[in-house]
C-alpha angles and dihedrals in degrees: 000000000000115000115264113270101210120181127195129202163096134276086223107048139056093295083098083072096058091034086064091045091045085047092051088041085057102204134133115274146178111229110212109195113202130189120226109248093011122053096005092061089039117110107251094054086041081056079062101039124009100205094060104242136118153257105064122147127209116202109188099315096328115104132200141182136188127061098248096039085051089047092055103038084051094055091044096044093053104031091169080081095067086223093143140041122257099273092261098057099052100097092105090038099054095036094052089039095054086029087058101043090041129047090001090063106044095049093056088051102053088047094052085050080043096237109167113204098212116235102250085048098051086097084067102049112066098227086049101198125001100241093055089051090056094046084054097052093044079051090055105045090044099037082085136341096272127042091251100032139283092344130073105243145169091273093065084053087058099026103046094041091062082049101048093042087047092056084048104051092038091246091129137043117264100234123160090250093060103048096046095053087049098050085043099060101028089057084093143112100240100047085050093056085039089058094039090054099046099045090049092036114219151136092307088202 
């Protein structure tokens, strides 16, 4: 019997990121659907993630957080899917998908809480100055028409959703580069039926 896939989240929240990943990946899976303030602070889920947040995934009695970690894990754990490189080839795939959940991030986030890094202090933060974040990223998504090379990956899961919400929510800029590699990688099935379940929350099974 294959091990239970269980996925927790919330509709709101970064879990559409593993939705979308889960829907590519293709197998079977349990949505658990958790409330801020009420059943994501309550003891069981703590017993999965500590801090509280969503999404997490169990696998049989393995547990993962994070939405790139879990990108990964779930690529590597159902390879039939074609999610992530041949081993040799993952230099691009493992550097855009830290880079993204890394520097990239942080760096959005302290803009939206509008958390200047000064400029005699940018050696100490990782993404150094904004504008060069967001040169980098226009580097990544044109250097080739996925995020890791010829082949649509988990990276561009993790990767292009931090691009697409960005150009959303108006936390990045809007350049050409941008919206063509976003329309490029969301014009697909699975982030279609991610974005159908979510948005009519249900089993997700």
């Amino acid at each position: 019997m294959p091990e239970e896939l269980v996925f927790y989240t919330n509709p709101m929240s970064r879990g559409r990121i593993v939705r979308w990943m889960l829907e590519e990946v293709g197998a079977p899976y349990r949505t658990e659907i958790l409330d801020y303030g009420t059943t994501m602070k309550a003891a069981d889920y703590l017993a999965i993630n500590p801090l509280g947040k969503v999404p997490a995934i169990r696998h049989g009695t393995a547990v993962i957080t994070e939405c790139a970690a879990i990108c990964a894990y779930l690529a590597d754990a159902f390879p039939d899917a074609g999610l992530a490189p041949p081993p040799e080839n993952r230099a691009a795939y493992y550097r855009w998908l830290f880079f993204f959940s890394g520097p990239l991030e942080a760096a959005i986030i302290n803009r939206a809480l509008g958390v200047e890094v000064p400029a005699d202090k940018r050696a100490m933060a990782g993404y150094g100055a904004f504008e060069t974040m967001m040169d980098v990223v226009e580097q990544a998504v044109t250097a080739s028409e996925y995020i890791a090379g010829d082949a649509f990956s988990a990276a561009d899961v993790y990767c292009g959703s931090q691009v697409g919400w960005g150009l959303q929510f108006g936390t990045i800029e809007k350049r050409p580069a941008f919206t063509a590699y976003w329309a490029r990688i969301s014009d697909r099935d699975g982030y279609r039926r991610a974005q159908g379940l979510d948005d009519v929350p249900g089993d997700g099974a």
